[in-house]
N, C-alpha and C positions, 0 to 999 in steps of 0.2 A: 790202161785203166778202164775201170767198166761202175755200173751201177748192179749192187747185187741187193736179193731179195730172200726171202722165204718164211715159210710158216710151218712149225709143228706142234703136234696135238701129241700129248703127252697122258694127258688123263681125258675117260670120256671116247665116244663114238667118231670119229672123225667126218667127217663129211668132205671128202678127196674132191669131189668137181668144184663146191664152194670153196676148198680149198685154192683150187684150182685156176679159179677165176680170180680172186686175191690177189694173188699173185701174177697172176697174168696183168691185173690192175696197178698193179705195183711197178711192175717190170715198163708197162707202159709210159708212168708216171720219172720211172728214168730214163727213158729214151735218150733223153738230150746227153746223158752221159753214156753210151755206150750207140752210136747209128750203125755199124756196120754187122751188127747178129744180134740176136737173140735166141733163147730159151730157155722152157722150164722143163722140168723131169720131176719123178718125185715117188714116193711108194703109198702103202695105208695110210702111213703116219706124218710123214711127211711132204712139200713140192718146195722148190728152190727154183730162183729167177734167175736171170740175168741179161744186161744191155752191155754190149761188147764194145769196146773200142780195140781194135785190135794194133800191138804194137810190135809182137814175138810172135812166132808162128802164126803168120793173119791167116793162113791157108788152112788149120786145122785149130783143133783146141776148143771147139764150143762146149758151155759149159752152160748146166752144172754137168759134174764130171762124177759118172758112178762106176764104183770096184765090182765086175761082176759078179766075183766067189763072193765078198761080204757085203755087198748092198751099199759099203761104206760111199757117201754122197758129199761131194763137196764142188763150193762155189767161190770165188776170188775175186777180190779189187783189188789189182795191182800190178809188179814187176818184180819176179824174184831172181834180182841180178846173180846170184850161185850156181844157177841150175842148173848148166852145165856140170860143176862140182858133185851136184847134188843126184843128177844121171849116174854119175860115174860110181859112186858111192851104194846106188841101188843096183845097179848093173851087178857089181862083184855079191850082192846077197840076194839074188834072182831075178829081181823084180824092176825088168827091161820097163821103160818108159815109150809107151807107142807114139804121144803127141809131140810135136815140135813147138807149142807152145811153154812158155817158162811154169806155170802154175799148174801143169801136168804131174810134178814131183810129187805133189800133196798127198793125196789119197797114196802113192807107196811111201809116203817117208810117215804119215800117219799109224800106218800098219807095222810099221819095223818101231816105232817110239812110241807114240799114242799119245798122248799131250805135249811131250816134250817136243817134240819135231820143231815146233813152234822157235825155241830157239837156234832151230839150226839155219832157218832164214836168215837170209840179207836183203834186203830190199822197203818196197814202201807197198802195205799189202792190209789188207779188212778181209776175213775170212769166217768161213763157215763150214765146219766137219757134222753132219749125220752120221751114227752111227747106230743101226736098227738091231746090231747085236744088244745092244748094251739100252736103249731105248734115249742116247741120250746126244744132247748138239751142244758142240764146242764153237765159240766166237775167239776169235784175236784179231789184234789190231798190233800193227808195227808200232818198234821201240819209241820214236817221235813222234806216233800221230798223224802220220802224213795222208794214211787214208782213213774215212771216217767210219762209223760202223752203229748203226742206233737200235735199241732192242725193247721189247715190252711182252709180257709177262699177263696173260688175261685168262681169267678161268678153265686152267689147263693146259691153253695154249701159248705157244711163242713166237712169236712175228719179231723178222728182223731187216733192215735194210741200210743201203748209202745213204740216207737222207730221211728226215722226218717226214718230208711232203710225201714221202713215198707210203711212209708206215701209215699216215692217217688217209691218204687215198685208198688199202687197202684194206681200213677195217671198215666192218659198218656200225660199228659204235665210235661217235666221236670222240676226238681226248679234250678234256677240257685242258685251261691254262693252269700250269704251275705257279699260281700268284710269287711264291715265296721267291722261285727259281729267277723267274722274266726280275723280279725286283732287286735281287741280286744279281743276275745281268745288266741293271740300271747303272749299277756303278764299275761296274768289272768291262763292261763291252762285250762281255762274251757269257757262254755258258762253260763254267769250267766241270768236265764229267767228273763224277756220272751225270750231270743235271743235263736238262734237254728244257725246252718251254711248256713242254706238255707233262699233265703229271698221268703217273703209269709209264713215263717213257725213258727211257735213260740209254747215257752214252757209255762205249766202251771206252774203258781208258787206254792212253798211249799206254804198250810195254804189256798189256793185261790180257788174260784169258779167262773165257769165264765158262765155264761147262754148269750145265743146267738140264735136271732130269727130275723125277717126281719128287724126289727128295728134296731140291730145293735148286739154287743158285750159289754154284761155287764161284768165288771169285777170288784168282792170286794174279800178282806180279811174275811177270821171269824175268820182266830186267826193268831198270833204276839207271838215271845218271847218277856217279857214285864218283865224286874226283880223289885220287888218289896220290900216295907221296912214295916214290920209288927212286931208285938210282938215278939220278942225272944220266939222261943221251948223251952219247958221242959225238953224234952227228947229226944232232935234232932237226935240223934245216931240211939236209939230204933225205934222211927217214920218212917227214913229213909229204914231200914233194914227191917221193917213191908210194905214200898211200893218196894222198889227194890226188894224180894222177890216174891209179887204180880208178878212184872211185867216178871219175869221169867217164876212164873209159867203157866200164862198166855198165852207166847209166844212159850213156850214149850208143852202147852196142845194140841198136834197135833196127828192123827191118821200114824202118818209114821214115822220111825228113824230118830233120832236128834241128834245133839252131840254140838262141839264150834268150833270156831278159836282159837286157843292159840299161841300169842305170849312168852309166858312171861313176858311182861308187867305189871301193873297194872291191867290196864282195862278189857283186855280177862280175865286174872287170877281170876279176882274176878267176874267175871259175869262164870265162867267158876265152881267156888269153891261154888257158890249160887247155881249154875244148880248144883251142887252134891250135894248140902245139900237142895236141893227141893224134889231128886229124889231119897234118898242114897240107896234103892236098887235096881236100873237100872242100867245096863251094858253100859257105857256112854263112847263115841270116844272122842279124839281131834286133830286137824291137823294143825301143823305148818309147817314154813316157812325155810328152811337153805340154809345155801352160805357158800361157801367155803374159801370165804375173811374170817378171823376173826373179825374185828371188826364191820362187817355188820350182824354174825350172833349169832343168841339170842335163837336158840334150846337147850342150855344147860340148861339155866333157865325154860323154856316153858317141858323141860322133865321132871326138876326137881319136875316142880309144876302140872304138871299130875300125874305122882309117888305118891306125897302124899297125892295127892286126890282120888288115886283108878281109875285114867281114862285112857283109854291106850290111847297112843301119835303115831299118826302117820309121820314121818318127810317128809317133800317133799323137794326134794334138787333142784334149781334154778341154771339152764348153761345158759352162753351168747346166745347158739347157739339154744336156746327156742323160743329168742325174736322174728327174723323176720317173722316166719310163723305164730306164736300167736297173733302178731301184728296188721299182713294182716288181718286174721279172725277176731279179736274182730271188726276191723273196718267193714269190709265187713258186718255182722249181725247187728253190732248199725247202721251203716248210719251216724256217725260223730266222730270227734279226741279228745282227751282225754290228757291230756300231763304229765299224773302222771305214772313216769316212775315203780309205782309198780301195773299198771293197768295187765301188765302182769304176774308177778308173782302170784298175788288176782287169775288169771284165772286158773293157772296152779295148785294153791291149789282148789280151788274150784273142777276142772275137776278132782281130787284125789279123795276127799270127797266126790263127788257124787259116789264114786262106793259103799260106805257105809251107807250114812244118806241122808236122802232128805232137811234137816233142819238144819242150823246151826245158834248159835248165838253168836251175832261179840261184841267185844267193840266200836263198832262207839259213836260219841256223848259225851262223857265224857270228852274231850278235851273242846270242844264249851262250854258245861253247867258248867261243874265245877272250869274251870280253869287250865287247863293242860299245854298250851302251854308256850316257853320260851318268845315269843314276847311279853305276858303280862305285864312279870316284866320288861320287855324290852323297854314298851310302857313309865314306868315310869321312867329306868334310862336314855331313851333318851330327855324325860322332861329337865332334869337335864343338860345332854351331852349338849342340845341348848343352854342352858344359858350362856356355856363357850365363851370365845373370840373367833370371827372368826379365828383368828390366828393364836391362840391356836388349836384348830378345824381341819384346816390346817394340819398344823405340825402331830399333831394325823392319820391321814387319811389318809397320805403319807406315812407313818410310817406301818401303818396297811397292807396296798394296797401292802407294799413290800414284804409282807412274801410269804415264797414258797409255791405253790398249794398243798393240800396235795389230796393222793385217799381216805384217812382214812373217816371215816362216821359223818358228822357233827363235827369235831375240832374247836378247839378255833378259830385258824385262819378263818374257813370259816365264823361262828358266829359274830368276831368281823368284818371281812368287809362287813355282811350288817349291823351291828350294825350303822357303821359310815355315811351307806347313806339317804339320806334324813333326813339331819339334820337341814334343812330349811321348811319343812313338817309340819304340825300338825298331830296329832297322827292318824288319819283314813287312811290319803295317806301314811303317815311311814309304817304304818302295811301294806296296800296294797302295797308298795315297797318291802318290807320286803317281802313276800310270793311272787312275780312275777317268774314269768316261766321266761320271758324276760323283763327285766330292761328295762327303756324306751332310756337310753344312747345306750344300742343292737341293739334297734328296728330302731332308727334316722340311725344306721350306714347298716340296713339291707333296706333303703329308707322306712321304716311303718311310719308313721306319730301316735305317740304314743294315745290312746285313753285319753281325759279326767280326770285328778286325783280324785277321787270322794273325799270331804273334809264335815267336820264336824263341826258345832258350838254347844258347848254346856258347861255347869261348869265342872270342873276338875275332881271334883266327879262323873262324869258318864261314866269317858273313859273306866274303865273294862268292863261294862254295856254293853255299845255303841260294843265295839271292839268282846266280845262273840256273842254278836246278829248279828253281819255284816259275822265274822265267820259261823255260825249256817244255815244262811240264803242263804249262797254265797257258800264260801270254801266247805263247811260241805255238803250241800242240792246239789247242782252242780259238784262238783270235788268228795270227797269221798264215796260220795254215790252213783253217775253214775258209780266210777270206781264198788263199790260191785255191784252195780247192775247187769252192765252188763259182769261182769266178772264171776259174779256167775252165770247167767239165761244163758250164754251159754251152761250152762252144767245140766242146769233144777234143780239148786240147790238155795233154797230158805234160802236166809241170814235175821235175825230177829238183833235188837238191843233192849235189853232193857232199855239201855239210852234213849233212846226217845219214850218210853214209855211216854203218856198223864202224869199222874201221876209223873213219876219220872222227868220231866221235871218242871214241876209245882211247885214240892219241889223247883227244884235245881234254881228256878226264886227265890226262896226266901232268897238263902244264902248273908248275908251278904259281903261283900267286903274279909273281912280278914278271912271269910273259902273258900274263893276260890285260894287269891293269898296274901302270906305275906312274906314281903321279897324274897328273892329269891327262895322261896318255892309253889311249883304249887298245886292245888287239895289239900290244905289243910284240910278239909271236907272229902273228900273222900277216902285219906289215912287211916285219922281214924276209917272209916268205915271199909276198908278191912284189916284192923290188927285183928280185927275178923274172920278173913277166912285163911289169909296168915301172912308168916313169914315175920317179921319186913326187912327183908334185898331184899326179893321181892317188898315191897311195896315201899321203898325208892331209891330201886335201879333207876341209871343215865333212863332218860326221856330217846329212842333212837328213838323210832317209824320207820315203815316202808318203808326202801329206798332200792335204788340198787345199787351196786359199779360200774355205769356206766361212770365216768370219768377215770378209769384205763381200759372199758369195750370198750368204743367207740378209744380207743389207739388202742388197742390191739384185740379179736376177733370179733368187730362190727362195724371197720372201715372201711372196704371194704362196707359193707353195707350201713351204714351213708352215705360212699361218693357218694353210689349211689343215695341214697334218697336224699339229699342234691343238689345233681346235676342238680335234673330234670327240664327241661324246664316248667312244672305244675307250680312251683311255682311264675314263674313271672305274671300268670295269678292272683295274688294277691298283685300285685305292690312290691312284696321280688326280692331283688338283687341276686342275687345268687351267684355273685365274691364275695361278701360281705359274703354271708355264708357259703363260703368255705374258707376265709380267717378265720372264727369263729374255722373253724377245725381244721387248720392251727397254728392255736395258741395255742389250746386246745393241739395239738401232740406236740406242743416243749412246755408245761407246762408256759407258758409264762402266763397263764390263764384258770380257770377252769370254761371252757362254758357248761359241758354236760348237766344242764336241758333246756339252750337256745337249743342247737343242736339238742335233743332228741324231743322237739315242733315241731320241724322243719323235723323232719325224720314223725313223727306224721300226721302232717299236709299234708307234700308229700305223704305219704300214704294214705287219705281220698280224695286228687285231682286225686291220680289214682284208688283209687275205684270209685269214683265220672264219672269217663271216660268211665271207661269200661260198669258200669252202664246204663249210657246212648246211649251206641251203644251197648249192647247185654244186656239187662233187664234180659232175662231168665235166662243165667247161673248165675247170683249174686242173685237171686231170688230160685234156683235150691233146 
């Protein structure tokens, strides 16, 4: 994985050394995501960057990488697990590949396809094709979103990089805030692309390619999760286990130490218990997560299930008094907020792990594809819940609304009261309720003028469908993938998923309804799977997933801090009230109401308005 960069001039006189410097500024600016190379190259028109982390070919392969007959120039962030395949495939039509690096393919599989190449990757990959024949630059970004890719469009010219902090470190016109965007981020927790915080700036979407030349900006899809209805398997189990393995080995076939995440989970557990039984005689790591609350933390199981896998377990223990300096930083390096209050903990294992492995591979994905989450079965007993009498309804609600906050981690109580909102919804904007950082009743009382409900029409039989693919595409691609991303690449630690592997995704479009979600049973499908790897009481064990005890944390030793972020004058610069979001605090301390992922958005956000300041009256040091 690396940070890539570059600028071209499309209309207009170029100015190559300003150009030049740009980018060299840029490429700077990603350091932390690529320490072991650098470089830029570049022609009249064009210079591209890049900061190397090297994982495939570390001994060659610096990049950007130019076609000498055609000029054609390209630069990558990622791993194209194929490329062997993909060698061989150019081999038999002339065009020998000299580098031993994986992303060497590009520029010949460009020249044999020309836009299409793009889907003949596998892997997790943000890309960039010059092409001075034609005057024109191609971006793509992998089917999931795994790597990021941000672009802007200014008087002619086209600047693009990994990261937002990179793009406005190398222009010298500042981007202002996209009021609309950041305030739709209020309730989403993320930016879902093309939106970026900055306006003029925008993200590639997962799956998308966008080629862009004096005519304008083209932008298509080449691929969609799309599930579909085919023959029933044979031997579905068998089949599965034959590409989920693949997709291990694959991602694990790297020249540098590799090990997992290990929750204890499902998910890590079994992509954790494949990576042993790929490699059973390698000396294999794992690193999880622990908290000192109990019911927040899950090392007992995560040791449990290293132990009988042969893989030593590293624990990294999470203090309140982590957050604020890790917070600043992750923001300071991305260049935008992030509202997933385990973006920081992700950072602080990662920063562990890299002192061991350069490589680690996560469970991401398997929630989105298979059917994991509780709002599934959720989506159909609230079906049901709507039918009742308004008044009935009522009475339910009131009822709910009254119980005491607890600090505990996902309890009934917190479950049923979002259960009960948006009970006038269709099931797209429930789910979208359902997962909000900021409810839009928060947002009215914070003066945000709530974004939009995005809503669905479609037969009844599609809502699992519909609701994994809006997950996948949104949640999944934007929230917990920017949080691995850039929580890992601070620390030059390259995270892989083999959920969203080509292949395993491809299966997991095929599963019927009821191996995904039956009855109140989630990842039906995939449980079966990993009772081949793990003990029946791991794989069944209560769903809990990755959170942080920050409603008993923002009480007690992150309060002073909150109220400082909460306070700042920054925030009115985005039409938020501030009496209003201190009263949120307010209420949160006498338990009257458990606001901490509103409040935590909002410490978030305050913190990327005052990097955003400083930024722009001392460029260097945020840059440094």
């Amino acid at each position: 994985m690396c940070g890539i960069s570059g600028l071209v001039q499309l209309e207009g006189v170029a100015d190559t050394s300003a150009m030049r410097r740009s980018v060299e500024t840029m490429v700077k600016a990603l350091a932390h995501r690529g320490p072991d190379d650098s470089g830029v190259a570049g022609d009249g028109s064009a210079v591209f960057g890049m900061a190397r982390l090297a994982i495939r070919g570390c001994h060659d392969g610096r990049q950007p990488m130019v076609d000498a007959e055609t000029g054609v120039m390209m630069v990558c962030n990622g791993e194209i697990d194929n490329h062997a395949e993909l060698r061989g495939w150019l081999a038999e039509r002339g065009r020998a590949v000299e580098h031993a690096t994986d992303v060497a393919v590009i520029p010949g599989l460009y020249l044999e396809l020309g836009d299409g190449f793009v889907e003949r990757l596998v892997g997790a990959f943000a890309l960039a094709v010059w092409d001075p024949r034609r005057g024109r630059l191609l971006l793509a970004r992998d089917r999931a979103g795994e790597r990021p890719l941000f672009y802007a469009c200014r008087d002619g010219r086209v600047s693009f990089a990994s990261q937002a902090a990179a793009l406005v470190a190398g222009s010298p016109e500042p981007y202002p805030a996209d009021e609309a965007a950041v305030q739709a981020f209020l309730k989403a927790g993320y930016f879902e692309a093309p939106a970026s915080p900055f306006a003029g700036m925008r993200k590639v979407l997962p799956g998308e390619r966008i080629a862009i030349d004096v005519k304008g900006v083209e932008r298509s899809r080449y691929w969609r999760l799309n599930f579909t209805r085919g023959p029933a398997r044979k031997n579905p189990l068998d089949e599965f286990d034959a590409v989920f393995r693949e997709a291990v080995r694959r991602q694990s076939e790297v020249e540098v130490d590799f090990g997992a995440f290990l929750s204890g989970g499902v998910d890590s557990s079994l992509v954790t218990a494949v990576m042993r039984s790929v490699h059973p005689d390698r000396k294999l790591k794992a690193f999880g997560l622990r908290f000192s609350e109990s019911s927040y933390d899950e090392g007992v199981f995560a040791e449990r299930v290293a132990e009988s896998l042969g893989v030593d377990y590293t624990p990294i223990w999470v203090r309140p008094e982590d957050f604020p300096e890790t917070l600043a930083d992750l923001v300071r390096q991305s260049g935008e907020p992030l509202a997933d209050p385990a973006w920081v903990p992700t950072a602080l294992l990662a920063r562990r792990a890299s002192d061991e492995v350069r490589v680690a591979l996560v469970g991401e994905g398997a929630d989105e594809l298979f059917g994991g989450y509780p709002t599934y079965f959720g989506a159909r007993l609230a079906e049901r819940y709507s039918r009742l009498p308004g008044g009935l309804r009522a009475l339910i609600r009131k009822a709910v609304e009254a119980w005491p906050v607890s600090d505990k981690k996902v309890t009934v109580s917190f479950l049923l009261k979002r259960f009960v909102q948006g009970d006038e919804l269709d099931f797209l904007a429930r789910h979208v309720l359902w997962t909000s950082s900021i409810p839009p009743a928060l947002l009215r009382r914070l003066g945000v003028t709530p974004p939009e409900t995005p809503h669905v029409a479609g037969p009844q039989e599609t809502m699992l469908d519909r609701l994994q693919q809006h997950d996948l595409e949104t949640s999944l691609a934007e929230g917990l993938l920017t949080k691995a991303d850039r929580a890992s690449m601070r620390s030059a630690l390259e995270l892989r998923a083999p959920f969203l592997d080509k292949d395993v995704i491809e299966f997991a479009a095929t599963l019927p309804e009821r191996e995904r979600v039956q009855g109140l049973e989630t990842k039906v499908f995939l449980k079966r799977v990993a009772l081949r790897y793990l003990p029946k009481d791991i794989v069944y064990r209560k769903k809990r997933g990755l959170s942080v005890p920050l409603s008993a944390w923002l009480r007690g030793p992150l309060h002073d801090w909150a109220e400082a972020r909460i306070s700042s004058p920054r925030l009115e610069e985005l039409g938020i009230n501030r009496a209003a979001a201190l009263e949120l605090l307010r209420e949160h301390e006498r338990r009257s109401a458990d606001h901490a992922r509103a409040l935590w958005t909002l410490i978030v956000v305050s913190e990327w308005l005052e990097w955003k300041a400083g930024m722009e009256a001392h460029p260097a040091a945020f840059t440094a």
